[in-house]
C-alpha positions as CSV (number, residue, x, y, z in Angstrom):
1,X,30.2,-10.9,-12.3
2,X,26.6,-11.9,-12.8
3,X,25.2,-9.2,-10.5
4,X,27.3,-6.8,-12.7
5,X,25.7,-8.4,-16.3
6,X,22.6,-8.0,-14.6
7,X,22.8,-4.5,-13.3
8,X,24.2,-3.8,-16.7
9,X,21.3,-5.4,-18.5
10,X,18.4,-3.1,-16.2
11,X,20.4,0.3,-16.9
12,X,20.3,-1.2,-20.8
13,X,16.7,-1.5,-20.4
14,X,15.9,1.8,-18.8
15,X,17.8,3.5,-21.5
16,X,16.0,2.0,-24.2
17,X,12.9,2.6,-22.8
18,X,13.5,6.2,-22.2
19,X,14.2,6.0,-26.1
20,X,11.5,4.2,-26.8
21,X,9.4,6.6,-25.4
22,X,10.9,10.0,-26.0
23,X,8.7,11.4,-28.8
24,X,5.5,10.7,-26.5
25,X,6.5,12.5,-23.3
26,X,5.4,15.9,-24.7
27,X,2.1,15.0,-24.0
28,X,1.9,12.7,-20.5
29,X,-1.8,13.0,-20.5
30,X,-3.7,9.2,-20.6
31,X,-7.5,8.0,-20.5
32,X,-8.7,7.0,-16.7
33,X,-5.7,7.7,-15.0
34,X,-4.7,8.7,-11.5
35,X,-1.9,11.8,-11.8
36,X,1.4,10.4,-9.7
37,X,1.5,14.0,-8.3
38,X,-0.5,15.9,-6.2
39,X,-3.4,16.2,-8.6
40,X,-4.0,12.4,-7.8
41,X,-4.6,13.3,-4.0
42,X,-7.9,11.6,-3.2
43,X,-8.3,9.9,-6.5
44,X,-9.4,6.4,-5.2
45,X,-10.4,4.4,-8.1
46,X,-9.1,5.5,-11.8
47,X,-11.5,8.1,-13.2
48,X,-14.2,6.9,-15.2
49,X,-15.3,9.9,-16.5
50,X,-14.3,10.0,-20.1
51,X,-12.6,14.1,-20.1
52,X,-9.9,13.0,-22.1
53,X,-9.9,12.3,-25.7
54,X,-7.9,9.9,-27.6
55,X,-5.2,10.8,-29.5
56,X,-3.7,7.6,-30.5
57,X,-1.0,5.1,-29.2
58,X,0.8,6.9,-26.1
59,X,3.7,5.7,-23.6
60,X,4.3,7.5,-20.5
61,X,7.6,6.9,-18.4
62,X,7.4,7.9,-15.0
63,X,8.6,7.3,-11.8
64,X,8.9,8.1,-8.2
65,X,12.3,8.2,-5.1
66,X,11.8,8.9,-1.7
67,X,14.7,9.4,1.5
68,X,14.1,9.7,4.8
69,X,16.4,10.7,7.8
70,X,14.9,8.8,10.9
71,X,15.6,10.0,14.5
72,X,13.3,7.1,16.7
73,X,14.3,5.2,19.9
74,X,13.1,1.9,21.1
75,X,12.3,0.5,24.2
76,X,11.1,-3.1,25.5
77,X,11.1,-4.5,29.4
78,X,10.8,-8.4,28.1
79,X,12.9,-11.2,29.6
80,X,15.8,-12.7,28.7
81,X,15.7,-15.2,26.1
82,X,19.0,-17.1,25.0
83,X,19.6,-17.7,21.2
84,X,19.4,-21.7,21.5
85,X,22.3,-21.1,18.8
86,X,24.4,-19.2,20.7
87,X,23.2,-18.6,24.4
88,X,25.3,-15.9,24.4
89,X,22.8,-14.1,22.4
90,X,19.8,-12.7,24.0
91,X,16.9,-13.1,21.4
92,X,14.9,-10.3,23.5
93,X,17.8,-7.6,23.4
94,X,17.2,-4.8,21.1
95,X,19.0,-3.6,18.3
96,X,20.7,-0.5,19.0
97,X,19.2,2.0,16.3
98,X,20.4,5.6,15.9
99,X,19.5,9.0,13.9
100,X,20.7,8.7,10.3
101,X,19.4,8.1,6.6
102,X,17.4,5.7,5.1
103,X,18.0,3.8,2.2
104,X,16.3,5.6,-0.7
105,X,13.8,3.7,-2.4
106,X,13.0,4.2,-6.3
107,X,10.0,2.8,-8.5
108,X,9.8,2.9,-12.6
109,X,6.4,3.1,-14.0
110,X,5.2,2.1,-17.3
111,X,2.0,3.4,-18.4
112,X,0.7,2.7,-21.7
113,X,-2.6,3.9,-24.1
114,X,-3.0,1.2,-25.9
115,X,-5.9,2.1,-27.9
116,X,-9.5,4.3,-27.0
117,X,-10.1,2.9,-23.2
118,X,-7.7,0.7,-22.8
119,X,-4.4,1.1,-20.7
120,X,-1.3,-1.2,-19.0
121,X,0.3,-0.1,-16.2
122,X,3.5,-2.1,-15.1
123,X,6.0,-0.9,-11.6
124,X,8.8,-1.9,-11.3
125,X,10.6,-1.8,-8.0
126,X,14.0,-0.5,-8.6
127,X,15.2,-0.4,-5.4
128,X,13.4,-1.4,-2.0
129,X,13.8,-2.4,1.7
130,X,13.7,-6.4,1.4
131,X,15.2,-6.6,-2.6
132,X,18.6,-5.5,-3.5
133,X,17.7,-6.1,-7.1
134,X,14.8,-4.7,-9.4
135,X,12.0,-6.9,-9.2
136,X,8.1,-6.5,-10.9
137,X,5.4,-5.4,-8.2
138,X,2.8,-6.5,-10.6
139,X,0.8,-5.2,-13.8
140,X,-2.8,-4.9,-15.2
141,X,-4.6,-4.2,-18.5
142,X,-7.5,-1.3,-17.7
143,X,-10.3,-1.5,-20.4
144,X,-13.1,0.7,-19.9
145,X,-14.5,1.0,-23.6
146,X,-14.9,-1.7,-26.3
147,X,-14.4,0.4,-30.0
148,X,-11.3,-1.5,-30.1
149,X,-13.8,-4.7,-31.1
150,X,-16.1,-2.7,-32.8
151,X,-16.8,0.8,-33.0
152,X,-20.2,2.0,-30.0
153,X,-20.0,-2.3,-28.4
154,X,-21.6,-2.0,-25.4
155,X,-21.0,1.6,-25.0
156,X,-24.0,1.7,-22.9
157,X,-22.9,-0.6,-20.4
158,X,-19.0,0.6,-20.4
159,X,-19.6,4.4,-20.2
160,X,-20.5,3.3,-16.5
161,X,-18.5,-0.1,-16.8
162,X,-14.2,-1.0,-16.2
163,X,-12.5,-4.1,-16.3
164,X,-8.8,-4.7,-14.6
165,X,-7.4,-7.2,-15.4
166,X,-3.7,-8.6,-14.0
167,X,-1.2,-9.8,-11.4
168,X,-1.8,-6.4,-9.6
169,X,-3.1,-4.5,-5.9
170,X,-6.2,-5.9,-5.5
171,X,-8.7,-3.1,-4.7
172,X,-9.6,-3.7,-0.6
173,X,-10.7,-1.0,1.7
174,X,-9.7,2.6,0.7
175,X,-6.7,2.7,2.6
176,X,-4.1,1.0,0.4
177,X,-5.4,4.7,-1.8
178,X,-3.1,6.7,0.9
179,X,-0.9,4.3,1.1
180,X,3.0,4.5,0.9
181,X,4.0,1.8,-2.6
182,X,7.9,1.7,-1.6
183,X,8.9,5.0,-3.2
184,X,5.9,6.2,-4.1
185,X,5.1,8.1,-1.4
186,X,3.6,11.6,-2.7
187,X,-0.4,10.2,-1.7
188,X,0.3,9.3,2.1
189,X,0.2,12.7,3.8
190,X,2.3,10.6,6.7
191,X,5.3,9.1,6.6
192,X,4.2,5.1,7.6
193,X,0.9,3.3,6.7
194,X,-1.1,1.7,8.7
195,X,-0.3,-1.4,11.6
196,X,-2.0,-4.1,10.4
197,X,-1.2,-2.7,6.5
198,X,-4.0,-4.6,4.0
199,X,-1.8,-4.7,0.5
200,X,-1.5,-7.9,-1.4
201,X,-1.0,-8.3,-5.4
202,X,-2.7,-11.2,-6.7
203,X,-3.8,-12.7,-9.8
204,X,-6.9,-12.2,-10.8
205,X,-9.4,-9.8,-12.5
206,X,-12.0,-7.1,-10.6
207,X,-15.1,-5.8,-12.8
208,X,-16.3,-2.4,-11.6
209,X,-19.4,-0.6,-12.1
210,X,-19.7,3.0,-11.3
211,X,-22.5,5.4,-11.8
212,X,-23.5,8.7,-10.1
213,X,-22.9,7.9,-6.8
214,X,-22.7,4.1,-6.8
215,X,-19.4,3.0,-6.6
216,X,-19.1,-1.1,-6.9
217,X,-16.6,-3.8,-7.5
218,X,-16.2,-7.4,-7.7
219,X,-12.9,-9.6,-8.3
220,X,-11.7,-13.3,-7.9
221,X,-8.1,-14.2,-7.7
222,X,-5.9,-17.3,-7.1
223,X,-4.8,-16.0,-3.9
224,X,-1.6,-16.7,-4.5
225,X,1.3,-13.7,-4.2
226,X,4.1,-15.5,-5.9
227,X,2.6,-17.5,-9.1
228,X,3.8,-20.9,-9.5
229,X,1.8,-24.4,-10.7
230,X,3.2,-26.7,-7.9
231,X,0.9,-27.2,-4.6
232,X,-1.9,-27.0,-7.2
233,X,-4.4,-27.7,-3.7
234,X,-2.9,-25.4,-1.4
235,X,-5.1,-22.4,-2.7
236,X,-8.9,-21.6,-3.0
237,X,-9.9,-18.6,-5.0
238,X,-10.1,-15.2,-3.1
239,X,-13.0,-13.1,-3.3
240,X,-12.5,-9.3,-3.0
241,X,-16.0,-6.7,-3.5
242,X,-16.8,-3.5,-2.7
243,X,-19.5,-0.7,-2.6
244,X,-20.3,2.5,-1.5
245,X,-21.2,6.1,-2.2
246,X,-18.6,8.6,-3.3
247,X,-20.5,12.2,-4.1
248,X,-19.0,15.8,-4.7
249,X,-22.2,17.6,-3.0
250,X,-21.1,20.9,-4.2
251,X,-17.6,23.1,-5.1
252,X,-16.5,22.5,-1.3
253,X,-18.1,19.3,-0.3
254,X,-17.3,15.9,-0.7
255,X,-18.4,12.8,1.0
256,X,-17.3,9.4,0.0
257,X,-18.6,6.2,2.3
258,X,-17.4,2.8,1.4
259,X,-17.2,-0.8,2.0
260,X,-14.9,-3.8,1.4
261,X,-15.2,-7.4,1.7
262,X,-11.7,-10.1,1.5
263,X,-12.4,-13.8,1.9
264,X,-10.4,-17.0,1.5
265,X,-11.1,-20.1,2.8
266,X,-7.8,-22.0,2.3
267,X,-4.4,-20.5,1.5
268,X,-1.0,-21.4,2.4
269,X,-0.3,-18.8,3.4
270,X,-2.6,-16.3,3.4
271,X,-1.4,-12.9,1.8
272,X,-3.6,-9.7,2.7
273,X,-1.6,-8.8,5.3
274,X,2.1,-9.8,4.6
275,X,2.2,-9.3,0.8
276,X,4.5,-6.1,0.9
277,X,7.6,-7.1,0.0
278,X,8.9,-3.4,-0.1
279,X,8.8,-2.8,3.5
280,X,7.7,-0.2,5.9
281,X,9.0,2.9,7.0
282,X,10.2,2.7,10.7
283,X,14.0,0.6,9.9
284,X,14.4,-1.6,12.5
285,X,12.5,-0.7,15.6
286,X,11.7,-3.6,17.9
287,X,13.8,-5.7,16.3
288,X,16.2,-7.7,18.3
289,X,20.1,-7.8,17.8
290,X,20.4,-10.4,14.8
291,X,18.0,-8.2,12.5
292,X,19.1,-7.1,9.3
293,X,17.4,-4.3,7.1
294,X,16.0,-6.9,4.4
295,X,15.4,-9.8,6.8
296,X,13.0,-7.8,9.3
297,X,11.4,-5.3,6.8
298,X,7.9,-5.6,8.3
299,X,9.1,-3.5,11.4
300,X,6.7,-1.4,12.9
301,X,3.8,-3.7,11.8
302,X,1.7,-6.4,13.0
303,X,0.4,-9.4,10.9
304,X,-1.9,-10.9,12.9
305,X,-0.9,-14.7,11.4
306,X,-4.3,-15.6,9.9
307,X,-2.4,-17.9,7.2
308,X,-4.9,-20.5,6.4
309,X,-8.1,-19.1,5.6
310,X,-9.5,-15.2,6.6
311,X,-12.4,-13.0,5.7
312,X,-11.6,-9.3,6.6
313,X,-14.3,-6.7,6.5
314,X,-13.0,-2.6,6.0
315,X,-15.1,0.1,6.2
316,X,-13.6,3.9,5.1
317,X,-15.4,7.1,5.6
318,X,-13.9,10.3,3.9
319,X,-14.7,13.8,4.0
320,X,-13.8,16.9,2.4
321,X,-15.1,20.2,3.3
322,X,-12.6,22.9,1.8
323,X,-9.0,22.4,3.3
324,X,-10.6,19.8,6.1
325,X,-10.0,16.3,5.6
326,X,-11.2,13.7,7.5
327,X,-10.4,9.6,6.3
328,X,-11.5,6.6,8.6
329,X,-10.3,3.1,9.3
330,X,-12.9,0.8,10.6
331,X,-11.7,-2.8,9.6
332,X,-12.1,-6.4,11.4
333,X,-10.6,-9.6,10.4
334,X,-11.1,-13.0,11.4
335,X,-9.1,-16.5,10.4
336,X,-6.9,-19.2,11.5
337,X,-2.9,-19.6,11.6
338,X,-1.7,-22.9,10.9
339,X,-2.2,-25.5,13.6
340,X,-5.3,-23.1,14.8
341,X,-8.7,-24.8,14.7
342,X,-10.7,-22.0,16.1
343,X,-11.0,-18.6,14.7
344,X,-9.3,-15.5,16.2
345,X,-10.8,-12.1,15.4
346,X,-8.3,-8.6,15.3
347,X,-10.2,-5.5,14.9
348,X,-8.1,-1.8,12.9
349,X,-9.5,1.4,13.7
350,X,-7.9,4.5,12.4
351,X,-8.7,8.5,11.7
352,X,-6.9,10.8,9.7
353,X,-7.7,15.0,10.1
354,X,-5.8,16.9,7.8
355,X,-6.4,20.8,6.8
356,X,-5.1,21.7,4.1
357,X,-3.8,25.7,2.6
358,X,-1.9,27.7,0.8
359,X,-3.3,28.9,-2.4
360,X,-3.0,25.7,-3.9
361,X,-3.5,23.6,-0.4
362,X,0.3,22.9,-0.9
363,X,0.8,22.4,2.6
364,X,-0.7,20.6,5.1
365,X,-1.0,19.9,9.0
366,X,-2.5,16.7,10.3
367,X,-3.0,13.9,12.6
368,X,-3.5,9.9,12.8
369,X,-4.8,7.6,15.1
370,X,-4.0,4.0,14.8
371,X,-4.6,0.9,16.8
372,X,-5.0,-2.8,16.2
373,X,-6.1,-4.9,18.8
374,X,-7.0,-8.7,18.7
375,X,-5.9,-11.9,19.8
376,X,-2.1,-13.4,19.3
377,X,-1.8,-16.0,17.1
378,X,-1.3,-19.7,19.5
379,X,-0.8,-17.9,22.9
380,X,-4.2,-16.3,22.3
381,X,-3.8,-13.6,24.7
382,X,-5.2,-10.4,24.3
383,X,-3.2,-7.9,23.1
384,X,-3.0,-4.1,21.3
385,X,-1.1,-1.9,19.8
386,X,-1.4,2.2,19.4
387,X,0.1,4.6,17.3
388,X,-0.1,8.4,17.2
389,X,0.9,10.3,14.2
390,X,1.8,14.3,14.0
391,X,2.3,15.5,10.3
392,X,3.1,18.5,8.4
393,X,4.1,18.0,4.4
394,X,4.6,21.2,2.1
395,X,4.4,20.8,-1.7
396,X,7.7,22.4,-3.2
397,X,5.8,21.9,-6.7
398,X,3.3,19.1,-8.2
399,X,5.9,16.4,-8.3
400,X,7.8,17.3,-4.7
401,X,6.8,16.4,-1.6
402,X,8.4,17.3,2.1
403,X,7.2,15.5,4.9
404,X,7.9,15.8,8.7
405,X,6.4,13.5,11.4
406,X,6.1,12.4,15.3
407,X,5.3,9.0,15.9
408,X,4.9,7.1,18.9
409,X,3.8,3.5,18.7
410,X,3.1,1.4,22.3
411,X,2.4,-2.8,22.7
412,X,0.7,-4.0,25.3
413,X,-0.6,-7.3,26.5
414,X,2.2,-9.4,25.0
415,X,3.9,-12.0,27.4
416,X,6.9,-10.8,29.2
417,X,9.0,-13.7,27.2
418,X,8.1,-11.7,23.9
419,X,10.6,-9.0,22.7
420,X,7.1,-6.7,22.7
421,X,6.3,-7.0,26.0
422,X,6.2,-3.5,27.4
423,X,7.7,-2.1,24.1
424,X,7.3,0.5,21.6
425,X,9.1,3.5,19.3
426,X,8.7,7.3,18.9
427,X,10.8,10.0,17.8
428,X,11.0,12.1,14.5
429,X,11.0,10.9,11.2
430,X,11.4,13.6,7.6
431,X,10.9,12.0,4.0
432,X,11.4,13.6,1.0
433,X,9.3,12.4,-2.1
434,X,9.8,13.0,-5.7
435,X,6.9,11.8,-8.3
436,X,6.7,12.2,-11.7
């Protein structure tokens, strides 16, 4: 009955939003924004360019839904363990997985103009991998001009100057750009993100500064992914920067360099590398015969278990030259898991080609490389993982996105008593992605 009431009570909500907001849809244009379509394809940071002029107090109701069909096989060669539960059970068999549907995943997005520079942005996860229920991914206040206090404040410093503001993605490495945000797919020219996936929300703020070609950031946070006010010494501040050089040379040129910084030195846990809660992609592979879809919705990825302190350095190159596209993935991260008292280093490389074409560059062929590689959390053993990714997405319009993919994923270097040893996945996987 409550679940009912509830359900009840989001469908109430979405309904009187859509009323709410009716009268400003005409016009879905707002100040510093990144399109959810494919005009936001390799918008990193929000604009700050100021091309669009205020008209006013604006809400814009959006949203995004993705499906795929998944065809992949698993395989493993590790020994048998028995469940000390049931030793019937062998912890190292795998789950016998099959071609068929996905769960389809939906987001709700609440965008506001508030007044001349300043914007909210609110998701909502409507349906996910690892919640049943709607839940909040986070939210931030954008503020990139001050007429709101008084008419020309500091409009010297804020025409190159932006404020965020929230419990929200913080702004590491350029990847979490490309990434897949539980439905909102339509940016990730593949169909999974990366191994070792760097996407935490956090509270905190991050003050950029952007001016020709100088892109920087700095932000603090609590380092906390679920807010609470018990354990108040559990937690140090984190510390996230960034800088680079992001340029458009000429009409068929771009060339964007950049570097990231993520430090804690005391969590518990750490987040940066477990703070999806939506899931990924891949359902199920290498998991062992007592997963369940929500319970194991991390498969297909590695966290490498720093949980009590880490500093993660990411370094992303990007080109664009016409329909080429070239992104890099050059990352390294070292920290402690509880009951560690030396520091274990894992190191992320990755390299994305795509070409784009069609009149528009509506579709696309491309390929990924991905591997993590690092020592295992107690065991300390040495250990990588690979993954190859084959692409080809066709825009059907703006707002709809096909996707079809080969991956193949391989572990090696785990002990033969872990369900990884010798394992890995590969087969086919299409996604369909609406955005709007």
């Amino acid at each position: 009955m409550k679940k009912k009431i509830y359900n009840f009570y989001c469908l109430t909500m979405v309904f009187c939003l859509i009323s709410l907001t009716a009268f400003s849809q005409e016009d879905r244009t707002l100040q510093h924004y990144r399109n959810p379509d494919q005009r936001g394809l390799n918008v990193f940071e929000p604009p700050k360019e100021d091309s669009i002029e205020y008209t006013g107090f604006k809400v814009r109701l959006g949203g995004s839904f993705a499906l795929q069909f998944q065809g992949l096989d698993h395989y493993n060669n590790a020994l048998t363990s028995p469940n000390p539960d049931d030793p019937t059970i062998n912890d190292n068999e795998l789950i016998a997985i099959g071609s068929n549907f996905n769960l389809a995943t939906a987001n709700l997005d609440l965008d506001v103009q508030l007044e001349k520079g300043v914007r909210l942005h609110l998701r909502t996860y409507l349906s996910s991998r690892h919640h049943p229920e709607a839940y909040v991914k986070g939210g931030y206040l954008q503020v990139d001009n001050l007429d709101f206090i008084k008419e020309g404040l500091l409009s010297e410093l804020m025409s190159a100057m932006t404020v965020k503001v929230g419990h929200m993605e913080i702004n590491y490495g350029d990847a979490h750009f490309r990434r897949t945000d539980n439905a909102m797919a339509i940016y990730n020219p593949f169909v999974g993100n990366y191994i070792m996936d760097a996407f935490t929300t956090e509270l905190g703020a991050e003050v950029y500064y952007r001016k020709n070609w100088l892109v920087s950031m700095l932000g603090i946070t609590n380092g906390k992914l679920n807010q609470a006010v018990t354990n108040p010494n559990a937690y140090n501040p984190s510390i996230v920067a960034k800088f680079g050089y992001d340029k458009q040379l000429n009409d068929d040129f771009r060339l964007r360099l950049m570097s990231s910084v993520y430090t804690t030195s005391k969590a518990s846990p750490t987040w940066l590398y477990g703070g999806d809660r939506a899931g990924s992609r891949y359902y199920l592979v290498m998991e062992n015969t007592q997963a369940s879809t929500k319970n194991n919705f991390t498969s297909g990825r590695y966290n490498p278990g720093f949980s009590t302190k880490l500093t993660a350095f990411m370094f992303n190159p990007f080109v664009k030259y016409k329909g080429l596209e070239v992104f890099g993935v050059l990352e390294t991260s070292t920290g402690q898991d509880f009951g560690e008292t030396e520091n274990r280093t894992w190191n992320q490389y990755g390299v994305e080609a795509l070409y784009r074409f069609g009149k528009k560059e509506n579709a696309y062929a491309g390929f990924r490389f991905n591997q993590a590689a690092g020592k295992e959390a107690h065991t300390r053993n040495d250990v990588d993982i690979n993954r190859i990714q084959l692409g080809l997405g066709w825009f059907m319009t703006k707002n709809i996105l096909a996707k079809l993919e080969y991956v193949g994923q391989t572990y090696n270097g785990f002990d033969n008593t872990n369900i990884l040893h010798e394992g890995g996945f590969d087969g086919v996987m299409l996604e369909a992605v609406i955005a709007f």
